[in-house]
C-alpha positions as CSV (number, residue, x, y, z in Angstrom):
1,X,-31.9,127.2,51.0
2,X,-31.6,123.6,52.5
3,X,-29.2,122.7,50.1
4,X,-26.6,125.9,50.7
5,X,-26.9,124.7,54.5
6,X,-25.9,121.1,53.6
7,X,-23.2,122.5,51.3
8,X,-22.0,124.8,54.7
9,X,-22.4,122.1,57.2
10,X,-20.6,119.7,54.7
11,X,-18.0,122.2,53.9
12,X,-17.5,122.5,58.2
13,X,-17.4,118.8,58.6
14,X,-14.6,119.4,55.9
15,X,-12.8,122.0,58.0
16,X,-12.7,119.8,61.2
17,X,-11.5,117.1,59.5
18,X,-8.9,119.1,58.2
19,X,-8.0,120.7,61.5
20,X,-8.2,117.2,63.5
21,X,-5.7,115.9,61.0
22,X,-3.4,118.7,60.6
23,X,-2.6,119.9,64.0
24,X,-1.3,116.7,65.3
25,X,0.8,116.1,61.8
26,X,2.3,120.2,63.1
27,X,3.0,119.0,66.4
28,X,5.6,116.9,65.2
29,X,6.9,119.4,62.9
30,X,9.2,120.7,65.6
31,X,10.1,117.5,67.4
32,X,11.7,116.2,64.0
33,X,13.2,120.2,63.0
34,X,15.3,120.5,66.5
35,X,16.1,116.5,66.3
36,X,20.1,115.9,66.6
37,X,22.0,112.9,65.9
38,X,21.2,110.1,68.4
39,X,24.8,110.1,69.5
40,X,23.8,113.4,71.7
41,X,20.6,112.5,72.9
42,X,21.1,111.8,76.7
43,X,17.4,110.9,77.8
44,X,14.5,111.0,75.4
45,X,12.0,113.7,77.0
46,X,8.3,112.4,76.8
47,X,5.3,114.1,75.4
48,X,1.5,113.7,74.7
49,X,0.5,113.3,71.1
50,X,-2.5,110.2,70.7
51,X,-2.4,110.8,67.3
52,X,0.4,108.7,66.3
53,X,-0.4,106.3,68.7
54,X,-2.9,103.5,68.1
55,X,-4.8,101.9,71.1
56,X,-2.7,99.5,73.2
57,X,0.5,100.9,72.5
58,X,2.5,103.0,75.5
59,X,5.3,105.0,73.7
60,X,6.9,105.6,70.6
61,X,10.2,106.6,70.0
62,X,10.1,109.6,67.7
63,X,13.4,111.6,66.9
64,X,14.8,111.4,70.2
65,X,11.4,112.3,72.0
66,X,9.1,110.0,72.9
67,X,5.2,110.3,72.1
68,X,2.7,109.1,74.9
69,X,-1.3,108.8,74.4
70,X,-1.7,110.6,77.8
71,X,0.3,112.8,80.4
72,X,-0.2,110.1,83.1
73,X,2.2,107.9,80.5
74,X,4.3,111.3,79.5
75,X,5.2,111.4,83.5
76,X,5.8,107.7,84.1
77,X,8.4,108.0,81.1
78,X,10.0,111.3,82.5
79,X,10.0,110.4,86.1
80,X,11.4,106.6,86.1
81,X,13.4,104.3,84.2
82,X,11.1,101.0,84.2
83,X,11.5,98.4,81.6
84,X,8.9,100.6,78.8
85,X,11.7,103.3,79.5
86,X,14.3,100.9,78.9
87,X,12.5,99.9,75.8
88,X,12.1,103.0,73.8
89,X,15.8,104.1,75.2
90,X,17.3,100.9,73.3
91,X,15.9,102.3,70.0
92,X,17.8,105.2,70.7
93,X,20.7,103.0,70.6
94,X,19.7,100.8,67.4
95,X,19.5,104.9,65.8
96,X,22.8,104.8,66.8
97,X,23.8,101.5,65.8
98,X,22.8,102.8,62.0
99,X,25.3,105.1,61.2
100,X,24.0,107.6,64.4
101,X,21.5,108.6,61.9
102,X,17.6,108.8,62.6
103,X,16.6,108.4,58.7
104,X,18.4,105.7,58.2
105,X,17.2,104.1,61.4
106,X,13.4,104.8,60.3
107,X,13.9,103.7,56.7
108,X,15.1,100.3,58.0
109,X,12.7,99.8,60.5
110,X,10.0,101.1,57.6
111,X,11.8,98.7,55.4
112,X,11.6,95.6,57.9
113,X,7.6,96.6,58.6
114,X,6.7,96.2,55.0
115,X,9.1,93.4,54.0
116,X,7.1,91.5,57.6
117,X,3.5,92.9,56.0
118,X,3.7,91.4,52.5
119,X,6.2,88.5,53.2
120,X,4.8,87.3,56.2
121,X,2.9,83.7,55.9
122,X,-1.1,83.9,56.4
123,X,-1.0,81.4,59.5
124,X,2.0,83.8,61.1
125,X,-0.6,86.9,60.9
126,X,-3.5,84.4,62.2
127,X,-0.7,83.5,65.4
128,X,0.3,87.0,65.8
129,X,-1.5,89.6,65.1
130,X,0.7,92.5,64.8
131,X,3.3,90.0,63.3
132,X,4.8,93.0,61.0
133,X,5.4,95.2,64.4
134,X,6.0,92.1,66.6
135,X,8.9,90.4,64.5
136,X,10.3,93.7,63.2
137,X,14.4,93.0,64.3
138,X,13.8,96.4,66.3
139,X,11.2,95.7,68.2
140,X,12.4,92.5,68.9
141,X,16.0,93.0,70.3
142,X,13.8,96.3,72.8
143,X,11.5,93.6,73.9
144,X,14.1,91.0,74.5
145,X,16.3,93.2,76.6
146,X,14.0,95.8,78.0
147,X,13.8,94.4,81.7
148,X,17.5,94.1,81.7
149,X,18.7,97.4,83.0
150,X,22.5,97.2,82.3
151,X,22.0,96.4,78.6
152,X,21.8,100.3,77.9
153,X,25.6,100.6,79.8
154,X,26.8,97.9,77.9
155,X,25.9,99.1,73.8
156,X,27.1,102.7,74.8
157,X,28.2,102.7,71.2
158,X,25.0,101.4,69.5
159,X,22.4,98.1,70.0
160,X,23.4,95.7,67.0
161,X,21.6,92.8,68.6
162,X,18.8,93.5,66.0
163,X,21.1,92.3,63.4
164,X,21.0,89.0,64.8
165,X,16.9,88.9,64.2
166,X,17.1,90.5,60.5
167,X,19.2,87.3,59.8
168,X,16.4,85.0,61.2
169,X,13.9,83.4,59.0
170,X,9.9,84.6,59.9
171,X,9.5,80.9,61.7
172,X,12.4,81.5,64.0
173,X,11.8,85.4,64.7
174,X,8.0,83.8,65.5
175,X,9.6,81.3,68.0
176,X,11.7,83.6,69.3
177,X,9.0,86.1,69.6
178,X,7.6,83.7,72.1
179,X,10.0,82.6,74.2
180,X,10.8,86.4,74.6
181,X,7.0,86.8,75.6
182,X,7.0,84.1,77.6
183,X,10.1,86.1,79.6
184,X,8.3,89.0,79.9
185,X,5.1,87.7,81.3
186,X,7.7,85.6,83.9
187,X,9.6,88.9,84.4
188,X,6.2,91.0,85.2
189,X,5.3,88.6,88.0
C-alpha cells in the first residue's frame, strides 16, 4: 500500500513538473506563430512570462514582443520609452539589420552566445560574469546606445553597429564592455 502511494505521489510530482514546464513553453507558442517580419513591428507590446527570464534581467526581446518577470515591468515597458525601452527596441532594429528576419537574427545572436561560452578566456569569465551575454555584439551595440534616444530615428533601416563589435577581438569587446558601463552608471546619475 505505501509503496502504490509513493508511486502516486511520485507520478504527481511528475505531472506538476510537467505542467510548470509546459505552460510557460505554450505561452510563447502564439507570440512566435502571429510574429511578422521586424520591418512592421511599430512598438514591441510587453508581457509577463518569468519563465524565460532569469533573475536580474528586465526584458527580453522575443519576436517583436517583449517578455517581463512582472506586470509592474510589463507596464513600465508599455507606458514609457526609458533607456530599457530603448534597449530592447534596438534589437528590433539589429532583426532588421539581418535580412528583416527574426531567425536569422536569433541564430546569430545564438551563434555569437556559444562562440563567447566556449571561446571566451577563463580570466574574462572570472572579470565578467555573464561574459557570453555581456560581450555578445547584440547586447553590446543596445547597451552602448540605449540612453541615447535619437539612435532609434537614425537606423530606421536597421542597427548594424553590432557589426562593428563581431569584428572585435574578446580583449577589446571586454574593454569596451567597460567603458560602456562606466557610461551607463555616469548616465543613471
Amino acid at each position: 500500500m505505501l509503496g502504490k502511494i509513493k508511486k502516486l505521489l511520485f507520478f504527481l510530482l511528475l505531472i506538476r513538473i510537467f505542467v510548470g514546464v509546459m505552460i510557460p513553453i505554450l505561452q510563447i507558442i502564439p507570440i512566435m506563430w502571429h510574429a511578422v517580419r521586424p520591418s512592421r513591428v511599430g512598438d514591441m507590446p510587453a508581457v509577463v512570462n518569468r519563465f524565460w527570464l532569469r533573475k536580474g534581467y528586465e526584458g527580453l526581446t522575443f519576436f517583436g514582443t517583449i517578455l517581463t518577470p512582472s506586470q509592474e515591468e510589463a507596464d513600465r515597458f508599455n507606458n514609457s520609452h526609458d533607456p530599457m525601452k530603448n534597449h530592447e527596441m534596438i534589437h528590433l532594429r539589429q532583426a532588421q539589420a539581418t535580412g528583416d528576419s527574426w531567425l536569422r537574427f536569433y541564430l546569430l545572436y545564438i551563434w555569437y552566445w556559444f562562440f563567447l561560452s566556449c571561446f571566451c578566456g577563463l580570466a574574462v569569465r572570472r572579470q565578467l560574469r555573464n561574459a557570453a551575454y555581456l560581450l555578445n555584439p547584440f547586447e553590446m551595440e543596445a547597451y552602448d546606445r540605449m540612453n541615447d534616444p535619437d539612435y532609434l530615428a537614425q537606423c530606421k533601416d536597421g542597427a548594424t553597429e553590432w557589426r562593428k563589435y563581431a569584428r572585435m577581438s574578446v580583449k577589446e569587446r571586454l574593454r569596451r564592455y567597460q567603458e560602456i558601463r562606466q557610461q551607463l552608471k555616469r548616465d543613471k546619475r
